[in-house]
FIMARZA-22812 format. One line per 10 residues: for each residue x, y, z of N, C-alpha, C. Coordinates in steps of 0.2 Angstrom, whole numbers, plus 2048, in hexadecimal, padded with zeros to 3 digits. Layout:
N
X/Y/Z/X/Y/Z/X/Y/Z | ... .
END
This chain:
307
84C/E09/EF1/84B/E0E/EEB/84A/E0A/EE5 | 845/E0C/EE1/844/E08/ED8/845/E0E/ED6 | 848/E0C/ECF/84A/E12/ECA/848/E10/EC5 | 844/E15/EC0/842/E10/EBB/846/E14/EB5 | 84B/E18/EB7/850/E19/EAF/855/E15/EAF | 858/E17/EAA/85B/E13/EA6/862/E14/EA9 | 865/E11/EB0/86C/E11/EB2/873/E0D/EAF | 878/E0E/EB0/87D/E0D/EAB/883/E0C/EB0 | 886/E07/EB3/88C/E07/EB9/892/E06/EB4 | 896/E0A/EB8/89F/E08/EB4/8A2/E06/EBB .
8A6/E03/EB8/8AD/E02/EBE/8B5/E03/EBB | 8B8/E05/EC0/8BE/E07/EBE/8C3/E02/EC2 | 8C5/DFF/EBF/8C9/DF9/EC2/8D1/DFA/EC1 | 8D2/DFC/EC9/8DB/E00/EC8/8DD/DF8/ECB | 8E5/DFD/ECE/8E7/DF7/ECF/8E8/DF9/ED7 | 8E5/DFD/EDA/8E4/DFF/EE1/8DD/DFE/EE4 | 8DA/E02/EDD/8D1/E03/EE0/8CE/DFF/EDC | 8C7/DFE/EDD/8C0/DFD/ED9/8BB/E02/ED9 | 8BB/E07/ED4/8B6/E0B/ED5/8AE/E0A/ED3 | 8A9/E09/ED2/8A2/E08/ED2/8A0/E0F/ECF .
89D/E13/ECB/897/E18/ECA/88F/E16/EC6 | 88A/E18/ECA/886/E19/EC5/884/E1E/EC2 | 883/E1D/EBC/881/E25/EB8/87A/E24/EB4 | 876/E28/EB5/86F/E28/EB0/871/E2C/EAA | 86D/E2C/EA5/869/E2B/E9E/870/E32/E9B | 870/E37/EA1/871/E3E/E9E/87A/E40/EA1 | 87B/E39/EA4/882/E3A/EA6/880/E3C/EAF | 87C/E3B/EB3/87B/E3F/EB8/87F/E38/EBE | 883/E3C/EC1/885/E35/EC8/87F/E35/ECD | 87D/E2C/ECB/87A/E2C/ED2/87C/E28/ED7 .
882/E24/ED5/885/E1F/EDC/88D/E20/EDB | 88E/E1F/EE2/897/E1F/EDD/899/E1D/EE5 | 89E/E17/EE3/8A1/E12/EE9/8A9/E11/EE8 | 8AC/E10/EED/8B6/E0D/EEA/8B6/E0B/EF0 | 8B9/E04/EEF/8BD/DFF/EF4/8C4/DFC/EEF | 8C8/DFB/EF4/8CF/DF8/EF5/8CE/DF2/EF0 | 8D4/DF1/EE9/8D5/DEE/EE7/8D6/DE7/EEB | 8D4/DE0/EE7/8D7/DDB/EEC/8DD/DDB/EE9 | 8E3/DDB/EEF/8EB/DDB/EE9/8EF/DD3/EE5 | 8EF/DD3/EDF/8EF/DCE/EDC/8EB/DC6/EDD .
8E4/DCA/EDF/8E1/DC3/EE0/8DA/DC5/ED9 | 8DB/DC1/ED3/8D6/DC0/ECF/8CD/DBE/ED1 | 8CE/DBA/ED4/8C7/DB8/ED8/8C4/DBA/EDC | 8C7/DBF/EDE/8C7/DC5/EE4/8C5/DCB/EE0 | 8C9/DCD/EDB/8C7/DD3/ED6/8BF/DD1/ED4 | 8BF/DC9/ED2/8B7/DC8/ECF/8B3/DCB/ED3 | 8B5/DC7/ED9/8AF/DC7/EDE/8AD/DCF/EE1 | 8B1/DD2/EE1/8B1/DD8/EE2/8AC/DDF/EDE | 8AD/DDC/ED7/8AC/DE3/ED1/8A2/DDE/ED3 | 8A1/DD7/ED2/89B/DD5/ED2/897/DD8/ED9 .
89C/DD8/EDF/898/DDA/EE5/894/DE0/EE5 | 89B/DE7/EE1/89A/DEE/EE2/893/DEE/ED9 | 894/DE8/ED4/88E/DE9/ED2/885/DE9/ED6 | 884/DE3/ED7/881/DE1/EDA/87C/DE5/EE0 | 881/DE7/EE6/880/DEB/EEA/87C/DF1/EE8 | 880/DF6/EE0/87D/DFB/EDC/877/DFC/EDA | 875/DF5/ED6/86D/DF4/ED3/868/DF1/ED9 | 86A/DEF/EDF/865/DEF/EE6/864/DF6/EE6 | 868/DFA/EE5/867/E00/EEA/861/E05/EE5 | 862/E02/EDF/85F/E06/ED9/859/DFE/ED6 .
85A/DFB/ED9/853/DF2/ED7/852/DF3/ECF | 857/DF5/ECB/858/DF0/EC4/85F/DF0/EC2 | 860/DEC/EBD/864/DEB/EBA/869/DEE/EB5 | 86C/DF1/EB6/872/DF6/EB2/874/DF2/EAC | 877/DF8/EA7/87E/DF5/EA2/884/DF6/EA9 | 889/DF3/EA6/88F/DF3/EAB/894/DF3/EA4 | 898/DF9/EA5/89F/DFB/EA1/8A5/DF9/EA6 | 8A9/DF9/EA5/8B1/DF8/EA8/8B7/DFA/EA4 | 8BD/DFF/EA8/8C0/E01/EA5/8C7/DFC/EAA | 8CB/DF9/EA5/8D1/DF5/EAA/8D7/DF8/EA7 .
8DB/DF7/EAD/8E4/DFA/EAB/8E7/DF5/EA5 | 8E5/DF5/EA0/8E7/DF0/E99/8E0/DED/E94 | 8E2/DEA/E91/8DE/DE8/E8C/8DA/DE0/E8A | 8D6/DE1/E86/8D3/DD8/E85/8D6/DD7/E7D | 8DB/DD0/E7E/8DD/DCD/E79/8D6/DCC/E72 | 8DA/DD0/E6E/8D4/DCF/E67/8D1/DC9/E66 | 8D7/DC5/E66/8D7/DBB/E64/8D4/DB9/E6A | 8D6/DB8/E72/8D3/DB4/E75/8CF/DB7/E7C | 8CD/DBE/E7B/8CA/DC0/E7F/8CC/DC1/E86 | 8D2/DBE/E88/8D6/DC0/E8F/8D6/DC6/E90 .
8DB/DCA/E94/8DD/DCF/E97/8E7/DD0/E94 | 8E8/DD3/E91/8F0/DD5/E90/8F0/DDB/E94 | 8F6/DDD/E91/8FA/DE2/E93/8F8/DE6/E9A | 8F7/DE2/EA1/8F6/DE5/EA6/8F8/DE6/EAA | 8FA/DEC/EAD/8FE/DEC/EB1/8FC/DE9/EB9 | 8F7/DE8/EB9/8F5/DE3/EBE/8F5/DDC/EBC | 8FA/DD9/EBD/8FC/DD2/EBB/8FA/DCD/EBC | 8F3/DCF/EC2/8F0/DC6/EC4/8EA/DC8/EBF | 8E8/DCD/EB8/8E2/DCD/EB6/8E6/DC9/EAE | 8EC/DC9/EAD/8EE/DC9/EA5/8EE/DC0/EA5 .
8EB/DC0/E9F/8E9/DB8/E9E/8E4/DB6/EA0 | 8E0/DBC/EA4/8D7/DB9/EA5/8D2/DBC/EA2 | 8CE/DB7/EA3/8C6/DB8/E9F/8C3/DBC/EA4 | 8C5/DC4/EA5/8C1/DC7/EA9/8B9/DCB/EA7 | 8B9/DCA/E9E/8B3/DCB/E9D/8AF/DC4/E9C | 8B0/DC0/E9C/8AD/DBA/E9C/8AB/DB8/EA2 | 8AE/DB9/EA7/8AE/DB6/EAF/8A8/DBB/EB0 | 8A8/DC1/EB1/8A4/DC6/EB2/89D/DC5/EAF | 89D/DC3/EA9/895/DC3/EA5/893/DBE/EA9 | 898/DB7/EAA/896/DB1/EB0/890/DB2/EB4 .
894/DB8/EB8/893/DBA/EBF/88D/DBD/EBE | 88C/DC1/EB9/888/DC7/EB9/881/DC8/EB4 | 883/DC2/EB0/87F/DBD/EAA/87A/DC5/EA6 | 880/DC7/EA5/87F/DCC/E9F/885/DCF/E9B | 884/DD3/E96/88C/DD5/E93/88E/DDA/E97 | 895/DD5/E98/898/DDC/E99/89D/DE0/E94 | 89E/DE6/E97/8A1/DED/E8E/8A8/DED/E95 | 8AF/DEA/E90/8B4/DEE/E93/8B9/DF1/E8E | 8BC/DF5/E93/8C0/DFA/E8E/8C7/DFC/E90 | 8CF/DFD/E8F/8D1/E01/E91/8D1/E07/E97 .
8D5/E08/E9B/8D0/E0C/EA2/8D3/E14/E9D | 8D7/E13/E99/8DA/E1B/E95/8D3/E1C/E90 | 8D0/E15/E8C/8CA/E18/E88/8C5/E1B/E8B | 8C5/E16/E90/8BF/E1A/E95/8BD/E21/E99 | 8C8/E23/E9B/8C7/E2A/E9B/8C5/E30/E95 | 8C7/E2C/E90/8C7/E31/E88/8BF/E2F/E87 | 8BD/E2A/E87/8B6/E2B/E86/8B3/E30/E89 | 8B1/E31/E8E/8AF/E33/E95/8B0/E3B/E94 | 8B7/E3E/E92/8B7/E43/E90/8B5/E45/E8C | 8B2/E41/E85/8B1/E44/E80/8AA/E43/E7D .
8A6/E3F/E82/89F/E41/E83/89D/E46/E86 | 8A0/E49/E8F/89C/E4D/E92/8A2/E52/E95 | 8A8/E4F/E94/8AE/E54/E96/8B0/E59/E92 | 8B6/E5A/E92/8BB/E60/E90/8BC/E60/E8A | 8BC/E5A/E88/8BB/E58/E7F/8B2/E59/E7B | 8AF/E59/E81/8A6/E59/E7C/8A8/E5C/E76 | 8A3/E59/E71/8A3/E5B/E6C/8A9/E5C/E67 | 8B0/E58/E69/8B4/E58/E62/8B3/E51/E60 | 8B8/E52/E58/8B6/E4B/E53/8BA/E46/E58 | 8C1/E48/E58/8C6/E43/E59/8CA/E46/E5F .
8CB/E41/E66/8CB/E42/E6A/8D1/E3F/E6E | 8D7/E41/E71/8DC/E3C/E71/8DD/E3C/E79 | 8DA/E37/E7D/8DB/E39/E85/8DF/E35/E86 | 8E5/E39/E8C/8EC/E38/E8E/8EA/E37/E95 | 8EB/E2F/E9A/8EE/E2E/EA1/8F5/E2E/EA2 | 8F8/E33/EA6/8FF/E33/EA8/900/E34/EB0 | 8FE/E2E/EB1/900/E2C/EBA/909/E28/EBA | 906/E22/EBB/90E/E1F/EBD/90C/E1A/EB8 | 909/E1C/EB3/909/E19/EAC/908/E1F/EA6 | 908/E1C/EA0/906/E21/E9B/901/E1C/E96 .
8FD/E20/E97/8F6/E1C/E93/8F4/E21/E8D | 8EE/E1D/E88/8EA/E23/E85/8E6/E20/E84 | 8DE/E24/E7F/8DA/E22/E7D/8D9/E26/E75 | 8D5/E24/E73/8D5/E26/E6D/8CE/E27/E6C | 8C7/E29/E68/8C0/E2D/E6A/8C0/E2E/E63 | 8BC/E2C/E5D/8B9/E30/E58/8B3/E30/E54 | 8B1/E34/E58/8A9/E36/E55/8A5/E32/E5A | 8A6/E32/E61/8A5/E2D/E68/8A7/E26/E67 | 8A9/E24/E64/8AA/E1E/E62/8B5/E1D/E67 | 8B4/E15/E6A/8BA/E14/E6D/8BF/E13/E66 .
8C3/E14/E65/8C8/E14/E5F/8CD/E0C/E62 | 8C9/E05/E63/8CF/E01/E66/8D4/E00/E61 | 8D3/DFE/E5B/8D8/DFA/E56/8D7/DF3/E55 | 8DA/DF0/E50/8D6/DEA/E51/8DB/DE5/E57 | 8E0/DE8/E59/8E5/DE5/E5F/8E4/DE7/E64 | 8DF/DEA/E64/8DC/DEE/E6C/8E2/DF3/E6F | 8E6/DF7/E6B/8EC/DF9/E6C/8EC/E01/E6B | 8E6/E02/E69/8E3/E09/E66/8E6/E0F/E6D | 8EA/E15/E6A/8E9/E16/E6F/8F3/E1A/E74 | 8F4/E12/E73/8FA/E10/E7A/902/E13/E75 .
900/E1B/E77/907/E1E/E76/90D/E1C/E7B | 90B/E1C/E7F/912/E1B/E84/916/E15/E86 | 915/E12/E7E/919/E0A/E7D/91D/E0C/E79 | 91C/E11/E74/920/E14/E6E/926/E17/E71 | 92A/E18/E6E/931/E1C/E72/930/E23/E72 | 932/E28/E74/931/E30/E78/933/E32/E70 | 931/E35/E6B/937/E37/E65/93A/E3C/E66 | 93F/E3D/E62/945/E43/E63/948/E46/E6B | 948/E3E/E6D/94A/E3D/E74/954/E3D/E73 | 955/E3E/E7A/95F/E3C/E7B/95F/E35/E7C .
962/E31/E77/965/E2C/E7C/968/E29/E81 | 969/E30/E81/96E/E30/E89/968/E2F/E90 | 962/E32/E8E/95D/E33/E95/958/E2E/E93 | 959/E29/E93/955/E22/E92/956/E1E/E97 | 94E/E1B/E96/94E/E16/E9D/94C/E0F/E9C | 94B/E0A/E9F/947/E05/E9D/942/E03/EA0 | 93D/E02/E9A/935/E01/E9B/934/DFB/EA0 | 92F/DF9/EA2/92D/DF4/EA3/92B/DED/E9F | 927/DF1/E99/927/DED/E93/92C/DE9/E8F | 932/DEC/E93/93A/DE7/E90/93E/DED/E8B .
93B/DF3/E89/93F/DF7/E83/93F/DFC/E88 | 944/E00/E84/949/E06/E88/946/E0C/E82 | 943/E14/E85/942/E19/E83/93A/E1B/E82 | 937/E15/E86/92F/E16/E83/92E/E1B/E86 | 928/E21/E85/925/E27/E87/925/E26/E8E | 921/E1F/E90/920/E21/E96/925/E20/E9A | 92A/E1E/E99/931/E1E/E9E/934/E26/EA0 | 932/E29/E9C/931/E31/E9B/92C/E36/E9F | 924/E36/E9D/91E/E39/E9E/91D/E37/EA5 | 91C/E2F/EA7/919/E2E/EAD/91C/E30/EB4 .
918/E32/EBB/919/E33/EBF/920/E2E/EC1 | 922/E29/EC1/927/E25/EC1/92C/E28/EBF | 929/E27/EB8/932/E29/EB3/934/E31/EB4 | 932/E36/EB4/931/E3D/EB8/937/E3D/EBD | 935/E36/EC4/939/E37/ECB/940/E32/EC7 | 941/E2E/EC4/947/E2B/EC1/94B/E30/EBE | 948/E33/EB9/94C/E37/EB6/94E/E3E/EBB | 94D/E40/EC0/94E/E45/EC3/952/E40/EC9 | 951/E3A/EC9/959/E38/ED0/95E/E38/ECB | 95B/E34/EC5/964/E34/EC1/967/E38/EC0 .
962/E3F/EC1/968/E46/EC0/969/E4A/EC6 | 966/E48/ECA/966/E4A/ED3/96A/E46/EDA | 967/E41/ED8/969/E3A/EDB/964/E3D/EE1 | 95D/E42/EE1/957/E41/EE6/951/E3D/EE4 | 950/E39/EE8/94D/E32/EE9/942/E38/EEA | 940/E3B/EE5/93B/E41/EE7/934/E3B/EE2 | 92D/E3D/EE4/92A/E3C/EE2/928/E41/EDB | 925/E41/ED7/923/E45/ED0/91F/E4A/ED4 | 91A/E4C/ED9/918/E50/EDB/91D/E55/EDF | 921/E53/EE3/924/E55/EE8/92A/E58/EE2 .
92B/E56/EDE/932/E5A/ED6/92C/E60/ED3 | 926/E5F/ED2/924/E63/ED1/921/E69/ED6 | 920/E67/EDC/920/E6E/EE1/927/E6F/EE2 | 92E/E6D/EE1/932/E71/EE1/934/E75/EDB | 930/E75/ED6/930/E78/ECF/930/E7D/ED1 | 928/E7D/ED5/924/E84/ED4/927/E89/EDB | 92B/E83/EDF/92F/E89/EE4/934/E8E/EDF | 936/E8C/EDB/93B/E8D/ED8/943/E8B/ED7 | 944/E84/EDC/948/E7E/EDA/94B/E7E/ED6 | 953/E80/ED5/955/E7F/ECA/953/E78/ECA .
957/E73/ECA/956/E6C/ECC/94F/E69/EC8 | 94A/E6B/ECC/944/E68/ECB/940/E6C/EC6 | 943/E72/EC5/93F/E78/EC1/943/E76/EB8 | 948/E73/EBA/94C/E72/EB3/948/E6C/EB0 | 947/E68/EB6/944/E60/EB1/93F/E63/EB2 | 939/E67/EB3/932/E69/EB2/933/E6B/EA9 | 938/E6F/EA9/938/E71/EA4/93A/E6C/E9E | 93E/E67/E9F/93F/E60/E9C/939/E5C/E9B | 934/E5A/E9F/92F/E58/E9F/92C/E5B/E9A | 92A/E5F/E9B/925/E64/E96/928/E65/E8E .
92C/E63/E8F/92F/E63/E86/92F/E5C/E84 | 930/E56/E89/92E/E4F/E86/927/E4F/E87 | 923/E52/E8C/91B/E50/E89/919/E54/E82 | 91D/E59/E80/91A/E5B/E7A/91D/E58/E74 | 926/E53/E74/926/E51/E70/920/E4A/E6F | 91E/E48/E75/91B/E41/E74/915/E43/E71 | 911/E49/E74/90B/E4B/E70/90B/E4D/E67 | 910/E51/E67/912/E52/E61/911/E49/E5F | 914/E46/E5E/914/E40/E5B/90E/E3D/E58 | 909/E3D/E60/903/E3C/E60/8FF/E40/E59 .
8FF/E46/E5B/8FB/E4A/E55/8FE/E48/E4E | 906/E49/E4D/904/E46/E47/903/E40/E42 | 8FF/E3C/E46/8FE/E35/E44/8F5/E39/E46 | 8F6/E39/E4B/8EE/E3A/E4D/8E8/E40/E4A | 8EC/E45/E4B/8E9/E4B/E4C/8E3/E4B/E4D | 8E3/E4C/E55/8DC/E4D/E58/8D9/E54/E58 | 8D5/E56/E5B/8D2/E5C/E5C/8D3/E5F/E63 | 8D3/E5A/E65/8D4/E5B/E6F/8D7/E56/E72 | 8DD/E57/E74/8E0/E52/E7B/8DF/E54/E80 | 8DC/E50/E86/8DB/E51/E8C/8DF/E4B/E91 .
8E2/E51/E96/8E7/E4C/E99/8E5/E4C/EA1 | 8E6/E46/EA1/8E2/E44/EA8/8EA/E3F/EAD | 8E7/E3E/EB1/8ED/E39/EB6/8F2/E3E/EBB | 8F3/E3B/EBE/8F8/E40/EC1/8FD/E47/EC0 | 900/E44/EBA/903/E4A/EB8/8FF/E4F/EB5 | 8F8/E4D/EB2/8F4/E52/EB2/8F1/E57/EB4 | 8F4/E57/EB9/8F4/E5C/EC0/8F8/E61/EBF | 8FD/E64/EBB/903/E66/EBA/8FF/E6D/EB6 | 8FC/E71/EBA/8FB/E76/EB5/8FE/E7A/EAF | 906/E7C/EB2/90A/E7D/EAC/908/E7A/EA5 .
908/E73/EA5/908/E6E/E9F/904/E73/E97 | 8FE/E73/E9B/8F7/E76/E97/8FB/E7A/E94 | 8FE/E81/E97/902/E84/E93/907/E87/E8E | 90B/E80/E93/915/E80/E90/913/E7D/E89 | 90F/E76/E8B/911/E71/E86/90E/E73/E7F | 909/E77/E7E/905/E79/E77/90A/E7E/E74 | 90E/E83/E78/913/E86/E75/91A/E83/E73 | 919/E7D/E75/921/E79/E73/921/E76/E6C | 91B/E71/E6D/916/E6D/E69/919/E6C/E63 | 918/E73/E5E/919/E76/E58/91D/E74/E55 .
924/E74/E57/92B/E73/E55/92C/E6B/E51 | 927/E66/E54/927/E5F/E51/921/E5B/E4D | 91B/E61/E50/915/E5F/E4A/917/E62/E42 | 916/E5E/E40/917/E5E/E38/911/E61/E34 | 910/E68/E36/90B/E6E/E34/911/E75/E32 | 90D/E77/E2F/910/E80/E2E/90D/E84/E31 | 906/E82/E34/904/E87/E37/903/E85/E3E | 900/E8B/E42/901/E88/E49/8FC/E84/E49 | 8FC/E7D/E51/8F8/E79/E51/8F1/E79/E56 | 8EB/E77/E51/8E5/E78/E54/8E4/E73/E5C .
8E7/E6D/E5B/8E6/E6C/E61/8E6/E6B/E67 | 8E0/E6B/E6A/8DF/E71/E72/8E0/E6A/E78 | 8E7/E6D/E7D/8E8/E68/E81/8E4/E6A/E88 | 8E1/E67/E89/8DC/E6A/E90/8DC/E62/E95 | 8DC/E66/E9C/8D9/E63/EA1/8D3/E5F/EA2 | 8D0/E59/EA3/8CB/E57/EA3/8C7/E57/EAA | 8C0/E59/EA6/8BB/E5C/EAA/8B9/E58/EB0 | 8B8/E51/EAF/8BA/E4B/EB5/8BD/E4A/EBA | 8C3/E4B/EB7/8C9/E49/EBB/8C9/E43/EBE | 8CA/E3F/EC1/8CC/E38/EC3/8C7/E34/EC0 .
8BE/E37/EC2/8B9/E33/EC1/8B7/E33/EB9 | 8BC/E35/EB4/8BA/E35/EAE/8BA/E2E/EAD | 8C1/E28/EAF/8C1/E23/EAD/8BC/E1F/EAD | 8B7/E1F/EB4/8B5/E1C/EB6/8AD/E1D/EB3 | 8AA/E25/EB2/8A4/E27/EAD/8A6/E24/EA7 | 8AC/E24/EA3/8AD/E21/E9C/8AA/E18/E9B | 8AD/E15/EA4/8AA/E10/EA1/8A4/E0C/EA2 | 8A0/E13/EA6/898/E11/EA4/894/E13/E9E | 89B/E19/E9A/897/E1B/E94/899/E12/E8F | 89C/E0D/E91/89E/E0A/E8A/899/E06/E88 .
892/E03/E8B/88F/DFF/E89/88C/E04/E84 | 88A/E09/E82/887/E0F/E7D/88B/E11/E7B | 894/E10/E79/896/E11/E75/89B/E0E/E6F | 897/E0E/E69/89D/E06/E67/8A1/E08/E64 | 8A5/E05/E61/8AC/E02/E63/8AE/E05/E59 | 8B5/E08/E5A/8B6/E08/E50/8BE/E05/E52 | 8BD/E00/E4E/8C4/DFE/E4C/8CA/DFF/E47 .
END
């Protein structure tokens, strides 16, 4: 098959999978591939994003932009990889080794920009100014979107609430991060911190979905820390908005499956945003769902960058 429009691939580089899409001119999916992380082999991750490109533009016989969204960031100063939580990428030139390979530029991003982009092109967000997308799986990530533009900062840090500590938390219900400090959001918000804080008060060893289906049975236990939950995501968003004030959060990742959240959390909210009136905005579901990360990061070669 020859295509003569203008195709665009993203990749979504976890620390499980490698997803592949291609998308044409108007957002439309025309290919979409995942295969199994290689586990901690960097040369392996190369070799693998180059394969799953390649393979793509045979099947379409020209040449793509190629975006990428990865679990961390590229150092401002030397271009490496920081903050990942897959540990054989941090300290490497994975957009350098890639253009190598691929002898064209490559656009990476945050795998949270990418889901907040994503949405705020053609998602749940179309059409607001400022846009703030939340991943809450067994991390707490975000993105930042204003006026389609990725909001990195000039430390590529744009974005990453769930380093900040939870405010108007107990210090009695704290835990410790990974990042070395004790109280960060996401020791709170993520699927993790969710099953931690529910053995400490249980001593049951439960997954965050499985404390959430005993919620909706009616379980006091798991129905008490739903309700615990819901009031530290609202204080952590509350936080967000008053720094931010976006128009639209859209919350994506595991926990964002939690129906209640859309709800509870926009009624709690109020108590900590520094407004008199009630708050404009609107926490929704995104229209993608898993595959927004990976549409976001074949929107990034078309969408630049504000610092």
């Amino acid at each position: 098959m020859i295509s003569h429009e203008n195709l665009h691939i993203g990749i979504d580089l976890g620390g499980t999978k490698i997803e592949i899409i291609v998308l044409d001119t108007v957002g439309g999916e025309r290919y979409r591939k995942r295969i199994d992380t290689p586990q901690g082999d960097y040369q392996g991750t190369i070799n693998a994003i180059v394969g799953l490109v390649k393979t793509a533009e045979q099947q379409f016989q020209q040449i793509c932009s190629v975006g990428i969204g990865i679990p961390g960031a590229l150092s401002n100063s030397s271009g490496l990889v920081k903050n990942a939580n897959s540990v054989c990428l941090i300290g490497q030139d994975l957009k350098g080794d890639l253009q190598q390979h691929l002898q064209r530029e490559i656009f990476v991003a945050n795998d949270a920009n990418c889901f907040a982009l994503s949405e705020a092109i053609d998602g749940s967000a179309k059409g607001a100014k400022v846009v703030f997308g939340v991943i809450i799986g067994t991390g707490c990530g975000g993105g930042i979107i204003v006026d389609g533009q990725v909001l990195t900062g000039i430390n590529w840090i744009g974005g990453e609430w769930g380093h900040n500590p939870l405010p108007w938390s107990n210090a009695d219900d704290q835990h410790e991060c990974y990042c070395g400090l004790q109280g960060c959001t996401e020791t709170f918000l993520s699927g993790t911190g969710l099953q931690k804080h529910f053995q400490q008060r249980t001593g049951q060893q439960l997954t965050a979905k499985q404390i959430v289906d005993l919620a909706e049975q009616g379980v006091v236990d798991a129905e008490e820390m739903l309700q615990d939950y819901c009031v530290w995501l609202a204080k952590g968003l509350a936080s967000v908005i008053n720094v931010v004030d976006p128009d639209v959060i859209v919350l994506g990742g595991g926990m964002g499956n939690i129906k209640r959240l859309y709800t509870e959390v926009p009624k709690l909210w109020d108590k900590w945003i520094f407004s008199n009136e009630a708050t404009l905005t609107k926490l929704v579901a995104p229209r993608f769902g898993d595959s927004s990360g990976v549409r976001g990061a074949a929107r990034l070669p078309n969408a630049s960058h504000a610092k």
